[in-house]
VEXTOR-183729 format. One record per residue (C-alpha): residue number from 1; x, y, z. Coordinates in Angstrom, 3 decimals, always signed. Layout:
<sites>
[site NUM [X Y Z]]
...
</sites>
This chain:
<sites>
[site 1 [+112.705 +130.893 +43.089]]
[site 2 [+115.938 +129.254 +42.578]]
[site 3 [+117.137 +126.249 +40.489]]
[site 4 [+118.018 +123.079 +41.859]]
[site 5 [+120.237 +120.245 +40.825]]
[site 6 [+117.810 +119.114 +37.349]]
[site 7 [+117.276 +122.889 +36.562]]
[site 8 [+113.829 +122.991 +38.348]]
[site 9 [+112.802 +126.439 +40.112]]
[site 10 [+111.965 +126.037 +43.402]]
[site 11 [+110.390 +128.423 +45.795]]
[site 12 [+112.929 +129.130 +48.377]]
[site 13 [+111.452 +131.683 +50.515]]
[site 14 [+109.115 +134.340 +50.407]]
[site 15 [+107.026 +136.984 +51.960]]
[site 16 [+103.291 +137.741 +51.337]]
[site 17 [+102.176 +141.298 +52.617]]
[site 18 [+99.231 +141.154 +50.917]]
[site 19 [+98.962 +137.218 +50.007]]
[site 20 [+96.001 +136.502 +47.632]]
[site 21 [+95.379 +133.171 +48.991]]
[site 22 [+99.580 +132.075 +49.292]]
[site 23 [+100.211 +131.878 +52.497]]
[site 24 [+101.586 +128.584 +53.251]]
[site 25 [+105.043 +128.065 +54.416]]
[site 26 [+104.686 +123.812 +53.692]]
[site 27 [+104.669 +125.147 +49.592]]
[site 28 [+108.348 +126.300 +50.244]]
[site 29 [+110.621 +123.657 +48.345]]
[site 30 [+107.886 +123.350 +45.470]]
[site 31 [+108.920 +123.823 +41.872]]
[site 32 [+106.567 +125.601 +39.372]]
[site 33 [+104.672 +123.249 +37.945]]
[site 34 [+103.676 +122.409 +41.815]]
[site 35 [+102.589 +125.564 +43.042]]
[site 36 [+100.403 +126.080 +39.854]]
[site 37 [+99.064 +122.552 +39.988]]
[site 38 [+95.429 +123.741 +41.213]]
[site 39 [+95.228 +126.047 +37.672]]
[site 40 [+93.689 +124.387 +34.582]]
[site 41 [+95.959 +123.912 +31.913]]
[site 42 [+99.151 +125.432 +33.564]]
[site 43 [+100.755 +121.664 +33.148]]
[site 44 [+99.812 +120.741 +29.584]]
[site 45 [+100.015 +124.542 +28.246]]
[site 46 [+102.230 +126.611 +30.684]]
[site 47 [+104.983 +124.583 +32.616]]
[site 48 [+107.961 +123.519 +29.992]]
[site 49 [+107.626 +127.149 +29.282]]
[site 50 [+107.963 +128.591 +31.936]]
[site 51 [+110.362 +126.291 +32.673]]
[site 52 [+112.344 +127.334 +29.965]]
[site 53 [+111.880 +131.126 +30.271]]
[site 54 [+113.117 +130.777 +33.805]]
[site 55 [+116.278 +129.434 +32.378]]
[site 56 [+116.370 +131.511 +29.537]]
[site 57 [+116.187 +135.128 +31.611]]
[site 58 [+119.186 +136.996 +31.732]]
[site 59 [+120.200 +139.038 +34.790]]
[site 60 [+118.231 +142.177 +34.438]]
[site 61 [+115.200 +141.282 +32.715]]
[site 62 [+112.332 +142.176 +33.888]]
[site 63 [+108.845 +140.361 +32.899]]
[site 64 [+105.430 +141.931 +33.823]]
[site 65 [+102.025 +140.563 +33.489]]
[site 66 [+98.449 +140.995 +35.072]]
[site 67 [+96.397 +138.511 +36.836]]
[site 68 [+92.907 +139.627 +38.330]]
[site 69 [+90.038 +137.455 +40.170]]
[site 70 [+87.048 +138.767 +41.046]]
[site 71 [+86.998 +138.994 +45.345]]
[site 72 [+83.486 +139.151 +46.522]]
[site 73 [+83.386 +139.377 +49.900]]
[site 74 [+85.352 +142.746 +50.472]]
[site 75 [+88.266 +144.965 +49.814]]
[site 76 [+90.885 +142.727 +52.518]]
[site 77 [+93.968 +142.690 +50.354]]
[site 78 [+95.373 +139.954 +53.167]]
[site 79 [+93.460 +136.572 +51.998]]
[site 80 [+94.270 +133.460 +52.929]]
[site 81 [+91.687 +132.042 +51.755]]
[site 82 [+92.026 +133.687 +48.614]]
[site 83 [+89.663 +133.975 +45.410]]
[site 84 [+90.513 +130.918 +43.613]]
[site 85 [+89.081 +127.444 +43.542]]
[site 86 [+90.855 +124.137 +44.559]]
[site 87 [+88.989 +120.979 +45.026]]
[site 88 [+87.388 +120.098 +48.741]]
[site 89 [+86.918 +124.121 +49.004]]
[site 90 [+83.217 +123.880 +48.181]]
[site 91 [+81.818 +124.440 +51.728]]
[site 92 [+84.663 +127.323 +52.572]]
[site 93 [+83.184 +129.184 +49.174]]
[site 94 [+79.163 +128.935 +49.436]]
[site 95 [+78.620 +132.280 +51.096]]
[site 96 [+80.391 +133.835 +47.956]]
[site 97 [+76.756 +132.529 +46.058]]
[site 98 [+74.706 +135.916 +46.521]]
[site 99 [+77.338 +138.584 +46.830]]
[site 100 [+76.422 +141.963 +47.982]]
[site 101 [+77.509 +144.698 +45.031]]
[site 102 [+78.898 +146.375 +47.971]]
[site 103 [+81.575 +143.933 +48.772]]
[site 104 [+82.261 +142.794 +45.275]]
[site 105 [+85.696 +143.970 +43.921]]
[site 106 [+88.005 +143.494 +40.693]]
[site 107 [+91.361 +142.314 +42.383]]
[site 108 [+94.170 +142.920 +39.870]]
[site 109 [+97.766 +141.406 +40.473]]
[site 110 [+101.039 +143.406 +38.246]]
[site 111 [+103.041 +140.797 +38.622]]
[site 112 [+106.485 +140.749 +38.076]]
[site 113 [+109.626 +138.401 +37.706]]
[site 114 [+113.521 +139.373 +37.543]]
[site 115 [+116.816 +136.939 +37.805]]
[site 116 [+119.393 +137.784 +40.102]]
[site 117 [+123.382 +138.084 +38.575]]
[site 118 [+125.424 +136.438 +41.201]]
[site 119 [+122.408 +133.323 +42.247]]
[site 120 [+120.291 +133.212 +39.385]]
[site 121 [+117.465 +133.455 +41.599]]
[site 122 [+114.384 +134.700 +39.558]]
[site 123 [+112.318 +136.951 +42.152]]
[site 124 [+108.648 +137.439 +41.809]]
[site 125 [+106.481 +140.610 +43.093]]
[site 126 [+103.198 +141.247 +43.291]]
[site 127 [+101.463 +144.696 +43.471]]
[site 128 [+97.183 +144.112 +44.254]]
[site 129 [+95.218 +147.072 +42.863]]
[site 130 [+91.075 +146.628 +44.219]]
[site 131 [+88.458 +148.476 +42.325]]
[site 132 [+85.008 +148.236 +43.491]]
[site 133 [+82.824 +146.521 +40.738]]
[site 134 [+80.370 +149.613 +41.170]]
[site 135 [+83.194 +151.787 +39.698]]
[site 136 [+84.139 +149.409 +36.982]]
[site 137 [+80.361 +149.648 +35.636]]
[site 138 [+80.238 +153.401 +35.984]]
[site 139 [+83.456 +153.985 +34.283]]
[site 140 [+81.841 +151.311 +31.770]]
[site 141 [+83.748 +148.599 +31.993]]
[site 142 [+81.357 +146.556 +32.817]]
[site 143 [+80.597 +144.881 +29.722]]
[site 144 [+84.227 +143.831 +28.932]]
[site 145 [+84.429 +142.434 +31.655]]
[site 146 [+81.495 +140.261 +31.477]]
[site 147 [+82.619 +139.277 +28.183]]
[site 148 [+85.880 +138.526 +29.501]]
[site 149 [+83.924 +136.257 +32.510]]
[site 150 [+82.160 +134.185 +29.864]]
[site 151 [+84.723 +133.691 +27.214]]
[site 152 [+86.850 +132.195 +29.938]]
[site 153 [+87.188 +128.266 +29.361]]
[site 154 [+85.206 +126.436 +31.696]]
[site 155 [+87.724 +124.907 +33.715]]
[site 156 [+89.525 +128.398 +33.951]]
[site 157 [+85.735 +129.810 +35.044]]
[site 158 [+85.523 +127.211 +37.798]]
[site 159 [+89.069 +127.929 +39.048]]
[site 160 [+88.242 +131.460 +39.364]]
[site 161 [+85.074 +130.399 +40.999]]
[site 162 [+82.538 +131.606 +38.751]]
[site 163 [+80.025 +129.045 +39.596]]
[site 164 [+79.527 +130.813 +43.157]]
[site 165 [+79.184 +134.454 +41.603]]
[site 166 [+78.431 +134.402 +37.554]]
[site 167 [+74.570 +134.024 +37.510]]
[site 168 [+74.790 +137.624 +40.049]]
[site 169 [+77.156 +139.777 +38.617]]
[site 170 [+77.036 +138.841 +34.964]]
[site 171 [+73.081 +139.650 +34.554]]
[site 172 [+74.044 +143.190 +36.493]]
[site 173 [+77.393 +144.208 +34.368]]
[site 174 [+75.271 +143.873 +31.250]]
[site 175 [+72.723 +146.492 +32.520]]
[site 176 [+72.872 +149.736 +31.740]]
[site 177 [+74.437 +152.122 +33.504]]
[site 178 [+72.243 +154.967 +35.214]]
[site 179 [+74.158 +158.467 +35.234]]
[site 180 [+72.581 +161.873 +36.422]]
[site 181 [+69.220 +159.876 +35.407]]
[site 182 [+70.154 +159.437 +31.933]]
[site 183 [+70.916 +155.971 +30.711]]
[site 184 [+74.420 +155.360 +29.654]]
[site 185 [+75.072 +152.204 +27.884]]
[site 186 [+78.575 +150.500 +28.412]]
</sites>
């Protein structure tokens, strides 16, 4: 992302090995604020400070942070379709209603942003981790994660697309966990 002319960073070019649902090359030329426009809150909570980070960086810092959805319809890093909500989707997104535990993954995005010395470009990467949600109940996880589902604010919920999968999976994280036949709570 680079600045232009008022200080605004701008996506100037990119490339998406394993895109989470980014894919378009129209979004090219699009500051912040309007790639993020579909998330809740990002406007009113999030963009004058990002904005401001972005100008504030220093070549060599390096920011990290962690983004996760919950992909229910397989382990395909590549999504174009990705896991996330945006209005007039509704008919793409029924299947995702009844998800098989079988094709129900925690998708987890490091995600991490550096400026550039000589442009002042600030460069983004993405690394997408998948863990089944099977594992993340045995290891007991399940739980927190569930608790993380619900706490979510509802418009936050519905941009993650809870309202296809919550009533499934958040009845089945809070069961207990069966191990060797013995019961193991999470």
């Amino acid at each position: 992302m680079c600045p232009d002319h008022d200080g605004q960073y701008r996506l100037q070019g990119y490339i998406a090995c394993f895109p989470g649902g980014f894919l378009s090359p129209a979004r090219v030329g699009e500051s912040a604020r309007e790639l993020h426009k579909p998330v809740p809150g990002y406007e009113r909570k999030l963009g004058l400070r990002v904005d401001r980070y972005f100008g504030r960086m220093r070549p060599g810092d390096f920011i990290g942070r962690m983004n996760w959805s919950l992909q229910v319809d397989g382990a395909d890093l590549f999504r174009t379709d990705g896991n996330n909500y945006c209005p007039g989707m509704d008919e793409a997104f029924e299947e995702k209603e009844d998800p098989s535990f079988d094709e129900c993954y925690l998708r987890v995005d490091h995600q991490t942003l550096t400026k550039l010395p000589r442009t002042g470009a600030v460069i983004f990467t993405v690394r997408s981790y998948m863990t089944s949600l099977h594992q993340v109940k045995a290891e007991g996880d399940g739980k927190a994660l569930a608790g993380a589902i619900e706490s979510m604010p509802e418009g936050l919920g519905h941009y993650k697309m809870r309202q296809y999968w919550g009533s499934k999976t958040l009845p089945w994280f809070m069961e207990d966990v069966q191990t060797n036949g013995v019961a193991k709570v999470d």
